[in-house]
C-alpha positions in Angstrom: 10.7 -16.9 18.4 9.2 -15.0 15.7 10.8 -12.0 13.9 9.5 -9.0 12.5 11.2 -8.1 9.7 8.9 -5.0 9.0 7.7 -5.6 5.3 4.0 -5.5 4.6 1.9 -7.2 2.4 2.1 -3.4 0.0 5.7 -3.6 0.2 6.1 -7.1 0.2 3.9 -7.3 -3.4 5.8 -4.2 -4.6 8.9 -5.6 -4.4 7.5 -8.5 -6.2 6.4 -5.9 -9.4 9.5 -4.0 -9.5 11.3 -7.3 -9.9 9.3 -8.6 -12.6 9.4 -5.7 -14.5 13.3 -5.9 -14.5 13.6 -9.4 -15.0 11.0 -8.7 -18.0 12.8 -6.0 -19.2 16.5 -7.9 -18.7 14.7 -10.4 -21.0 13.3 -8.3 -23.8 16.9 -6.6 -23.9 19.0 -10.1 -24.4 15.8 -11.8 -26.4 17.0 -11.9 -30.2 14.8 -9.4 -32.2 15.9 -6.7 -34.2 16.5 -3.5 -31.8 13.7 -1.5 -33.0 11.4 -4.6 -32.5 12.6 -4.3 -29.2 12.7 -0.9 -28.1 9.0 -0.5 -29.9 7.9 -3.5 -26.5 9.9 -1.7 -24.3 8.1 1.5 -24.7 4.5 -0.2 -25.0 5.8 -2.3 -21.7 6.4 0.1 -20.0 3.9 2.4 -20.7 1.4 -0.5 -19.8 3.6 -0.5 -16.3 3.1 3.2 -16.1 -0.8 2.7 -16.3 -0.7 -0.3 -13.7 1.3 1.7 -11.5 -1.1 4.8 -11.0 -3.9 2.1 -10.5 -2.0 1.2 -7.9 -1.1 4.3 -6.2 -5.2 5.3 -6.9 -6.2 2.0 -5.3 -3.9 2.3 -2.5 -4.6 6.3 -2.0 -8.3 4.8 -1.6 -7.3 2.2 0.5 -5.3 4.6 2.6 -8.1 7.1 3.0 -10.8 4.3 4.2 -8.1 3.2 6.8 -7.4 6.9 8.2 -11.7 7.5 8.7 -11.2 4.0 10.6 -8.6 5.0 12.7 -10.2 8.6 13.3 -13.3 6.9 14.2 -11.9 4.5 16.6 -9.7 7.5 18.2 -12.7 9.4 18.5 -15.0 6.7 20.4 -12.1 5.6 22.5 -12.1 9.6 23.6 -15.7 9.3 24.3 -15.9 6.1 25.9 -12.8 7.5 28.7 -15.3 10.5 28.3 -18.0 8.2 30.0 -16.0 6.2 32.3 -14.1 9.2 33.6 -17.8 11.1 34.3 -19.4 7.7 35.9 -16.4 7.6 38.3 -16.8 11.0 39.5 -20.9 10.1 39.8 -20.0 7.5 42.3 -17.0 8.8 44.8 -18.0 10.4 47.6 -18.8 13.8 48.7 
């Protein structure tokens, strides 16, 4: 039997960033440089994370967007096509 455990591929890959940015920064924080050393990456590291992130969330705004017009569009020629088959029905019963 197959389960659903509910994550997507978005949350799934997510999950997957926010762990390597901890894990990264876990190592940066134990790594043996002086602390200014390291607190001068930190800030670069996570300012590079705070660029990749609103890439992201642009990307997947765009992606979002597409997807709704899809959906829209499908609703809308499912609405005509009932539309059709409703008015063809009525054509054909008798008077």
């Amino acid at each position: 039997m197959s389960r659903d455990t509910g994550l997507g591929a978005g949350d799934l890959t997510l999950a997957f960033l926010i762990g390597a940015a901890a894990g990264a920064a876990l190592a940066l924080l134990f790594a043996p440089a002086a602390g200014r050393d390291t607190r001068e990456l930190l800030g670069q590291k996570a300012r590079e994370g705070q660029d990749k992130a609103a890439k992201a969330a642009e990307l997947a705004k765009d992606a979002w967007g597409r997807q709704r017009e899809t959906v829209a569009t499908a609703i809308e020629r499912g609405a005509d096509a009932f539309q059709q088959a409703r008015n063809h029905a009525r054509d054909k019963e008798p008077v």
